[in-house]
PATORGU-144112 format. One record per residue (C-alpha): residue number from 1; residue in one letter; x, y, z. Coordinates in pm, whole numbers, plus 50000, padded with zeros to 5 digits. Each point is the difference from the previous one (the first is absolute). Layout:
! PATORGU-144112
num;residu;u;v;w
NUM;A;X;Y;Z
...
***
This chain:
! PATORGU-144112
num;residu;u;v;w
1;X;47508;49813;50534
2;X;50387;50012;50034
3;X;50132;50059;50332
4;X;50213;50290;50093
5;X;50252;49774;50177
6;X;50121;49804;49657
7;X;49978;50331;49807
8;X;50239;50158;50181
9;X;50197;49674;50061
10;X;50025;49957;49618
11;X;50120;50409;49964
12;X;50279;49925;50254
13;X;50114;49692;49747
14;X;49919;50242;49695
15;X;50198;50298;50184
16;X;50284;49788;50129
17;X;50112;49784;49672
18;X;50001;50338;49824
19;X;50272;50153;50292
20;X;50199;49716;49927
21;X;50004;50068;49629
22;X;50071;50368;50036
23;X;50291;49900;50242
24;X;50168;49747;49774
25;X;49997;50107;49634
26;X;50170;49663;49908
27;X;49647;49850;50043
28;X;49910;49925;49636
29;X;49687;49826;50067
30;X;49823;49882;50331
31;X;49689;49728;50023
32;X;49786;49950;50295
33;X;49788;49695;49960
34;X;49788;49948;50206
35;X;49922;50236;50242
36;X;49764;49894;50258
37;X;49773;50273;50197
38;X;49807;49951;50266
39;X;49889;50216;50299
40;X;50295;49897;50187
41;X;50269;50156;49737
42;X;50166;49884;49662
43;X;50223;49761;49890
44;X;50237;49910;49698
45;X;50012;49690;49939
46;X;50238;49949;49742
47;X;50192;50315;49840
48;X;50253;50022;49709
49;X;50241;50237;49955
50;X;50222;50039;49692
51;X;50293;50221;50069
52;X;50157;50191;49658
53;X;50258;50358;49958
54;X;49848;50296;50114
55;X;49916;50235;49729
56;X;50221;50320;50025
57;X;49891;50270;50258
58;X;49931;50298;49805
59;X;50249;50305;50073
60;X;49936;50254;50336
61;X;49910;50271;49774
62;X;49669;49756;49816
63;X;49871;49911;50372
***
């Protein structure tokens, strides 16, 4: 049976990486590897990020 504790600790990882991709649209690719969860929380170990141009924001009027 899973506990609750690393569910929700790996959600918070899940929930967080994507914020940071929403807030920085020059984030072409990200890689977590490994992520280590345990009752206590979860960790990246190693992470990648490659950085590239944004794509273009669509215009006001197509948001």
């Amino acid at each position: 049976m899973t506990d609750r504790r690393c569910t929700s600790a790996l959600e918070d990882v899940i929930l967080r990486i994507g914020a940071v991709a929403e807030a920085h649209a020059e984030i072409a690719e990200l890689d977590a590897n490994p992520v280590i969860v345990s009752r206590e929380g979860a960790t990246i170990v190693d992470a990648r990020v490659r950085v590239g141009v944004p794509p273009p924001r669509p215009p006001l009027s197509a948001r």
